[in-house]
N, C-alpha and C positions, 0 to 999 in steps of 0.2 A: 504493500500500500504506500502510496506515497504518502508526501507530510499533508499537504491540502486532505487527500481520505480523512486520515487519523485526527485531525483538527474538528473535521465535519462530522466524524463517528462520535468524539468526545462531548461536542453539543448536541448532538441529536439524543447520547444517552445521556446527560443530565436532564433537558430539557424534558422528555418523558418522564423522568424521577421526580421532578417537578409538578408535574401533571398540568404542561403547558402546550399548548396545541404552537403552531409554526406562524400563525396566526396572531395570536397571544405575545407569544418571545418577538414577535418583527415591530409591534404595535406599539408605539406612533411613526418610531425614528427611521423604519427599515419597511420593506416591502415583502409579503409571506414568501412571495416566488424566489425572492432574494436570499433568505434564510435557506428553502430549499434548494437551492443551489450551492451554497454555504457548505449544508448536510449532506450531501451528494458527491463532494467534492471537488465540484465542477466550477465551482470559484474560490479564488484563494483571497479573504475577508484579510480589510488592512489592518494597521494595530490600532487602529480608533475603533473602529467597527469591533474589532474581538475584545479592546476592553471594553465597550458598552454591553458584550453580550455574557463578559463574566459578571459585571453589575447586575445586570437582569437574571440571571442565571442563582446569581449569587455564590459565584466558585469563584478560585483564582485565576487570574488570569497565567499563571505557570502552569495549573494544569489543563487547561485550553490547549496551551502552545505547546507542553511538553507531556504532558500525562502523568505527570506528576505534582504535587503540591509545592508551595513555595518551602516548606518545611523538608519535607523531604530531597529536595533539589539542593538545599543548604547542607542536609544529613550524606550526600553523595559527592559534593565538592569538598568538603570537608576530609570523608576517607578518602581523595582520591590526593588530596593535598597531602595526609598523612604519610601515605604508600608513594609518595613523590620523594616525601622528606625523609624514609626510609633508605631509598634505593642512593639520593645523594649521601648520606652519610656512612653507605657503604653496608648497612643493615641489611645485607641483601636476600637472607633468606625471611625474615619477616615482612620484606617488601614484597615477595614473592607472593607471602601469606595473605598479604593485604590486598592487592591486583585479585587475588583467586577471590577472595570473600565479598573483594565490590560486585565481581561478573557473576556473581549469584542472587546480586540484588535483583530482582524480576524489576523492578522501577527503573534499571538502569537501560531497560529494552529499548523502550521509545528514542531512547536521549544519545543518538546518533553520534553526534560528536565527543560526547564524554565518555559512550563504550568503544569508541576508537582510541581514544588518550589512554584508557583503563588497559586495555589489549596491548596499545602498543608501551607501555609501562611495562606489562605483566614481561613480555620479547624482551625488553631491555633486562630485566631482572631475571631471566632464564640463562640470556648470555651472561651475566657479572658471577651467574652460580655455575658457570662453566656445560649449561644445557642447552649445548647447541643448536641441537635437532628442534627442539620444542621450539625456540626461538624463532628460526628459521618456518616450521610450520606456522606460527603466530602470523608472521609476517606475510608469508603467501597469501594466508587469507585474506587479510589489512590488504593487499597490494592488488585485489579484485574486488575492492569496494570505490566507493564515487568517494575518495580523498581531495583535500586543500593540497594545491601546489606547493606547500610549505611541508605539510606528511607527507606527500609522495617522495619528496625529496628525502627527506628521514628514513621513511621506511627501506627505502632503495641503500642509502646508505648503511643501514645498521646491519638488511639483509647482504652486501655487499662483503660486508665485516664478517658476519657469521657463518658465509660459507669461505671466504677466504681463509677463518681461522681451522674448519675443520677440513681446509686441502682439496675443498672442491673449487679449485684455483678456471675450471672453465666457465661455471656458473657465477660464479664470482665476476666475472670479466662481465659476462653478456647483463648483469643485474644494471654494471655501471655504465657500459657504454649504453645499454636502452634511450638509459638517458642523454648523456653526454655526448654522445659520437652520431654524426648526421647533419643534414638542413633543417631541423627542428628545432636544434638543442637551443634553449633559453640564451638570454646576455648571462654573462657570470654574474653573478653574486656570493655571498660568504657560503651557503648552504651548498650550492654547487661545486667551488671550489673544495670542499671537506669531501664531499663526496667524489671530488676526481682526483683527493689525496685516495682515499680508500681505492679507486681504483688503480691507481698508481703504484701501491704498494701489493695491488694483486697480479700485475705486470712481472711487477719484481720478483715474488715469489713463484711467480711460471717460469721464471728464467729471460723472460721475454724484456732482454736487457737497453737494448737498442729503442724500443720503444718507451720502456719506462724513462729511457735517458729523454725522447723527445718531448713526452708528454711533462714529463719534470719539468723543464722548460718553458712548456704552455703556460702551467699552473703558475712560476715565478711570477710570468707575464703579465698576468690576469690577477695576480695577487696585490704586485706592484701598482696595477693600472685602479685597482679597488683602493687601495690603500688603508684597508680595515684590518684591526688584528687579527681577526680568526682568518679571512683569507691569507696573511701574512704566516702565520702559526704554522697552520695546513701545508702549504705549498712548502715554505722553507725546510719544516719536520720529514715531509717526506723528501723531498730531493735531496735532504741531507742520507737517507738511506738509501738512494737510489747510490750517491756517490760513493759510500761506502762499500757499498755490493759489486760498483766497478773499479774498485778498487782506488781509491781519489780519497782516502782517508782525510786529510790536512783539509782538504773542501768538507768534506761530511762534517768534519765539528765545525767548520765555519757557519755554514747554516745552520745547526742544529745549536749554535752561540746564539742566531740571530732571533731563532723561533724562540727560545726559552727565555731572553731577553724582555721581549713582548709578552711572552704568557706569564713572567710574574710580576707584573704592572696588571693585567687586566684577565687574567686567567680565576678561574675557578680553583678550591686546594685540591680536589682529585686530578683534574689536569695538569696543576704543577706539580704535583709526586712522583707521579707517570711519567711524566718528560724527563723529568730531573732524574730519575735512574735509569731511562732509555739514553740520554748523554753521556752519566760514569761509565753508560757500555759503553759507548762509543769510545770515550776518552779510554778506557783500558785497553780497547785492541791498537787503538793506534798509538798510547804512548805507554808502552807497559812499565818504564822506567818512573811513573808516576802513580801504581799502583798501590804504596802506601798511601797517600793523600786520597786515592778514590774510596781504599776501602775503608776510611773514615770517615768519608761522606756518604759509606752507603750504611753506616751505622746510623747517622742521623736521618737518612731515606730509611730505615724499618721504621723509626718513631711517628716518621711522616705517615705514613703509611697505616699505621695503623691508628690514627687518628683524622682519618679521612677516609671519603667514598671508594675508598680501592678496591678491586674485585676479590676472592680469596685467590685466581689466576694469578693478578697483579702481586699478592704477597707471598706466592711461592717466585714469582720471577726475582722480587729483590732479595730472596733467601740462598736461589742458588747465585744470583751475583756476586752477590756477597762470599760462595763460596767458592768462586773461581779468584773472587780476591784474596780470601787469605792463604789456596791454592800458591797464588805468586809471589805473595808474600812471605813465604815459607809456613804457613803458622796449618799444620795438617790435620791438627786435632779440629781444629776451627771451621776449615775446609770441609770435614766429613759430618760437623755437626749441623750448619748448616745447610750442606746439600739435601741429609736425610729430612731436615724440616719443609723443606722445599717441596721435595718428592713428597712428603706424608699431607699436603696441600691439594694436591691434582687428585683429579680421578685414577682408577688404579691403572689402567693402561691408555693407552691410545691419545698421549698428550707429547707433543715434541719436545717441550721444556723437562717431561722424566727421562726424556734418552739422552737431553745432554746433563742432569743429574747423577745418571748412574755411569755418564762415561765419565766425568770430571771424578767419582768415586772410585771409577776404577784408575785412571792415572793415579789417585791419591794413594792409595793401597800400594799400586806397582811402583812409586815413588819411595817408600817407606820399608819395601821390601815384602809386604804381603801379597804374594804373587797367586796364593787359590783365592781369598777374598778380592783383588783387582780380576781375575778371570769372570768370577760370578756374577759380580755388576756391568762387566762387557757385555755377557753373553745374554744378561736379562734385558739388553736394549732389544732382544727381537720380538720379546712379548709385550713393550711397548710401542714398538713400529706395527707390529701386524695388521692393527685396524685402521692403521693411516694408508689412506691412497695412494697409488702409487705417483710421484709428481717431480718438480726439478727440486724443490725443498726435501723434499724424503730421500732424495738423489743425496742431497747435500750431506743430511745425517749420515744414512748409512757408507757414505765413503769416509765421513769421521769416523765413525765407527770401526773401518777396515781399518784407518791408520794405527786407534788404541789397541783393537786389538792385534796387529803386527806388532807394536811398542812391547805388548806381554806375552810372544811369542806363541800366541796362537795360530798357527797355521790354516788349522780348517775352517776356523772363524774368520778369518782374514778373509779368507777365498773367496765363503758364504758373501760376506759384507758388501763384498766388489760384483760380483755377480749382481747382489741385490740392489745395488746402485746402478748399472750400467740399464738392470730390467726396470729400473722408475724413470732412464730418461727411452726407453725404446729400443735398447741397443741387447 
């Protein structure tokens, strides 16, 4: 039914509960055929005309226009604000709780807009709990409804994120170009721009480097040309990983100087925690002689961290950084204690971040001299790989993988590993 029906169904059933003929309800101000047409659906009654007919009626005019009461409409914004303030504060499985208990309010049916906000809440807080799948179904649905130009961009984005993060790096592509790529695609704006970083980095993780480098580029352009921060953030954030992936390390932190710059002037604190330990990575691969300084800063990134919206994802990531830091810093007790924290974060398999937990575990081991404990955690990277796709990112792993385990003299492991790499790019 459309919204004119359900306006016209809503007074036609009071008005009967009333025990008012069409007649009666139209009498002086309105004409009866008019009201009938009203009820019918087959006009859509301006906001004067429907509040004169809650007046006469004597209901609200919130439940005229939404089917709900003004009390009730207050009792729904309210949870959905709650479940909002959840999901920022990082709350994420209560937030979860909250999105499920709103979509059960039968009153939230009619109210079109707000069971789109509630859904697409509930997506967001599936992905922060590491449930990708669900997310991703949330989203298909959401993305074959009559959305605002403003949610379809969201949604496109978030779904773009979610399947890029569980390796379905071609779905991922096609979610963003829909939008972006053609004679269609909108002027830029901030929303667009986030979402052609999202694509941008799904580029990257295909392998498809030559392009990521050009669209990088695009995004600068269009960043520059807007001159707002989140377009600025966006565009810089990812070209700085584009660079690094092509190897341009000394560019990758120049950007990734320039993003984080900006987002702690006008950033949200989950977006600055997140950044600011996506840079100590950066800053350790390229200057690893600067390794004690990061892994001091990534002490002060746990505290951040957990006093902010971060996903439980995002708190195993600064746990195993952490433990590649004290990894290089000599310190191996440190190393194995955060890795194992990291790892007991994620789901039990089929997360990339446990195969490079249990590989850094296994150099830590083979480093120290415990050569069956360093074999054990090589060799359990394959019950973490198995459920991931095969792709250029899985390629990546498992040829680290071949190198740890040749470092521990595993021979058949080693073989295994390279095989299993050369079969994620095709070869």
């Amino acid at each position: 039914m459309t919204t004119s029906d359900l306006v016209g169904l809503r007074i036609k059933t009071v008005r009967r509960q009333r025990g008012l003929s069409q007649a009666q309800l139209a009498h002086p101000e309105l004409s009866d055929s008019y009201v009938s047409l009203i009820e019918s659906g087959k006009r859509t009654p301006t906001p004067a005309v429907l509040e004169l007919l809650a007046q006469k009626l004597d209901c609200s005019l919130s439940y005229l226009i939404n089917g709900v009461t003004a009390e009730q409409m207050e009792d729904i914004e309210l949870a959905l604000g709650y479940a909002r303030l959840a999901l920022e504060n990082g709350e994420v499985n209560e937030a979860r709780t909250r999105f499920v208990e709103l979509l059960a309010n039968n009153n939230l049916t009619g109210l079109t807009t707000l069971r789109q906000d509630t859904d697409f809440g509930l997506a967001l807080a599936h992905e922060a709990c590491g449930d990708l799948d669900e997310a991703i179904s949330i989203l298909l649905k959401l993305r074959e409804e009559e959305l605002s130009p403003e949610r379809r961009i969201e949604v496109a984005m978030v779904l773009c994120r979610a399947y890029r993060e569980s390796e379905r790096l071609t779905e991922a592509v096609e979610v963003g170009e829909e939008v972006l790529v053609g004679s269609t695609r909108l002027p830029w704006t901030d929303a667009l721009v986030e979402l052609g970083a999202t694509l941008l980095s799904a580029y990257m993780f295909r392998g498809d480097l030559l392009r990521a480098r050009q669209f990088a580029a695009e995004l600068l352009n269009a960043a520059d040309a807007l001159g707002t921060p989140r377009s600025v953030v966006a565009a810089n954030w990812n070209a700085s990983a584009v660079a690094h992936a092509t190897g341009h390390n000394e560019e990758a932190l120049s950007f990734a100087e320039r993003a984080m710059a900006v987002q702690v002037e006008t950033g949200q604190p989950r977006g600055i925690a997140r950044m600011r330990l996506a840079l100590l990575q950066k800053r350790l691969r390229a200057r690893p002689h600067e390794a004690v300084a990061v892994r001091d800063a990534l002490y002060a990134t746990v505290s951040e961290f957990e006093q902010t919206s971060t996903s439980t994802i995002d708190r195993a990531r600064v746990h195993v950084e952490l433990a590649y830091a004290e990894y290089m810093t000599g310190d191996y007790d440190k190393a194995v204690e955060h890795a194992l924290i990291g790892r007991g974060l994620l789901p039990e398999h089929g997360h990339v971040l446990g195969v490079e937990a249990n590989l850094l575990l296994g150099r830590v081991y083979s480093t120290v001299g415990r050569s069956e404990e360093a074999v054990r955690y090589a060799a359990s990277v394959r019950d973490w790989m198995t459920p991931l796709p095969d792709s250029r990112r899985s390629a990546s792993t498992w040829y680290a993988t071949a190198e740890t385990m040749e470092q521990l003299g595993d021979s058949d492991g080693t073989v295994e590993a390279y095989q299993r790499a050369l079969a994620c790019v095709g070869l």
